[in-house]
C-alpha positions in Angstrom: -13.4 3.6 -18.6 -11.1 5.5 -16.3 -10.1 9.0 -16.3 -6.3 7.9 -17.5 -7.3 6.1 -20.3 -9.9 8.2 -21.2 -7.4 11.0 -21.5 -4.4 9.2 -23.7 -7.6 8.1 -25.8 -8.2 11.8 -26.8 -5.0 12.6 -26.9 -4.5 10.2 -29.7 -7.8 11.1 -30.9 -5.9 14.7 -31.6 -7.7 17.0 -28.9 -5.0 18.9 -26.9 -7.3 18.9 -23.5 -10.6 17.2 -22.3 -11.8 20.8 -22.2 -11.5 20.7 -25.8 -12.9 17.8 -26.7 -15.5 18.5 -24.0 -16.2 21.7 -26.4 -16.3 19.2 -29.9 -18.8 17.1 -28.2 -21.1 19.9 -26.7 -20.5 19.3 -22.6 -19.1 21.6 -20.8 -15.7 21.4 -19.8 -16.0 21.5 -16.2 -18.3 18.2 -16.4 -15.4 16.1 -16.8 -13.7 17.2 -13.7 -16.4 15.7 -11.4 -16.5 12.6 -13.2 -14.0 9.6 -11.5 -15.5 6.8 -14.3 -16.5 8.1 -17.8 -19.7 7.6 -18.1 -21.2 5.4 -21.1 -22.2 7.6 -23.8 -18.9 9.8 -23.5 -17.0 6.3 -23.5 -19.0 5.7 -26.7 -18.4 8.6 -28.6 -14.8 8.6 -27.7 -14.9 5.4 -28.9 -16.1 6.0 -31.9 -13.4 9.2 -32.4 -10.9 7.1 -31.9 -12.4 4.6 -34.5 -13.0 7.5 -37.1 -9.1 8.6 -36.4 -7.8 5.5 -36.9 -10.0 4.7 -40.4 -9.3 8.4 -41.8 -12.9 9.3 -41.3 -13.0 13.2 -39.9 -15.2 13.2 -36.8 -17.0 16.5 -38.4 -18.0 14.1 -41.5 -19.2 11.7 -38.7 -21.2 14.8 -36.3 -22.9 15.8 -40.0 -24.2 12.5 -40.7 -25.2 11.8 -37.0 -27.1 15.3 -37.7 -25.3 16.4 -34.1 -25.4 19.9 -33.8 
């Protein structure tokens, strides 16, 4: 995933900046500046944000059952 769609995927997601969504998935904001590919696992859970968005699911109710703190 590139950087562009990575960002018009959190932005439909509902996150204003990757610095917050960096902050709703626990990495720190500056980690997303160095990145020029999005890795896999933050391709996933975006991904799956974007899933829970779209099916009405809040991504809280989805961090609590994942037990992610």
């Amino acid at each position: 995933m590139e950087k562009k769609e990575f960002k018009k995927i959190i932005k439909e997601i509902g996150f204003s900046s990757q610095g917050k969504f960096a902050e709703e998935i626990g990495v720190k904001a500056s980690t997303f500046t160095t990145y020029k590919v999005i890795p896999s696992h933050i391709r996933r859970i975006t991904k799956l944000a974007l899933l829970a968005k779209k099916s009405g699911v809040p991504l809280e109710e989805i961090r609590n059952s994942l037990k992610v703190d």
